[in-house]
N, C-alpha and C positions, 0 to 999 in steps of 0.2 A: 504494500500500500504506500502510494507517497506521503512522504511525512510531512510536508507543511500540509496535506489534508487530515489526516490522525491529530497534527498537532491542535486545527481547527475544531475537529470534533471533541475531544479532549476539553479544549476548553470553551466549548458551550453547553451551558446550563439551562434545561428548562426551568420558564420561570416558574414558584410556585402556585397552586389553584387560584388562593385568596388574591395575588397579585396580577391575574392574569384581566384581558379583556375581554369581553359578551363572548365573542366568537371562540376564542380559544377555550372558554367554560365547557360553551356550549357541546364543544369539538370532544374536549376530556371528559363529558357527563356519556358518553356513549359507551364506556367502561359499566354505568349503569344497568343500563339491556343488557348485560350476560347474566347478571345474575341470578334470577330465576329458571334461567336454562342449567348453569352451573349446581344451582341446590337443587333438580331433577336428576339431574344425572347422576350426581352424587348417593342420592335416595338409591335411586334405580341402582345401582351398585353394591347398593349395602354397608354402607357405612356410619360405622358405630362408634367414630369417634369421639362425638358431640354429643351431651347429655340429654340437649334438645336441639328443637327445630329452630328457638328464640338462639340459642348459641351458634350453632350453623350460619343463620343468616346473617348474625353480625359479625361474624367472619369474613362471609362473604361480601357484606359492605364495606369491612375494612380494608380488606385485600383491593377493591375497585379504587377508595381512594390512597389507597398509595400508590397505585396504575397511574390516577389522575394529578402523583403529586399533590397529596394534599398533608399541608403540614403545618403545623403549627412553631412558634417562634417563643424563645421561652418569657419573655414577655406578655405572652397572651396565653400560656399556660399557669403562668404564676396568679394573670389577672382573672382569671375563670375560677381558680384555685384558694383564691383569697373571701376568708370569711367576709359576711356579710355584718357592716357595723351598721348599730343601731343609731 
């Protein structure tokens, strides 16, 4: 592979979800659609990894968004995370 194109790829970064615009949302939400096909098959297979079906499926929502790049910044983890003062 030429290297000043490795070196290009290398260093770009998708941007992440939250920082993205309309389109490119819209583009990364298509990670979405698999999922209900993904927890049939998985059924259909027989798999008994998951205690339930409520487990399963937020598996299966998690796995879409980290496909979609979706991340959080520890900033906004800390802020979600912080009691609620009275």
């Amino acid at each position: 592979m030429n290297k000043q194109l490795l070196t290009f790829i290398t260093k770009t970064k998708m941007k992440r979800y939250q920082d993205s615009n309309w389109i490119v949302k819209l583009w990364r939400r298509r990670h979405y659609v698999y999922i209900p096909f993904k927890f049939i098959i998985y059924k259909l297979r027989g798999g008994d990894d998951f205690p339930n079906n409520k487990t399963l499926w937020a598996v299966l929502v998690g796995s879409a968004q980290c496909d979609m790049k979706w991340t959080y910044t520890i900033e906004e983890v800390k802020e979600s995370i912080k009691p609620k003062q009275r």
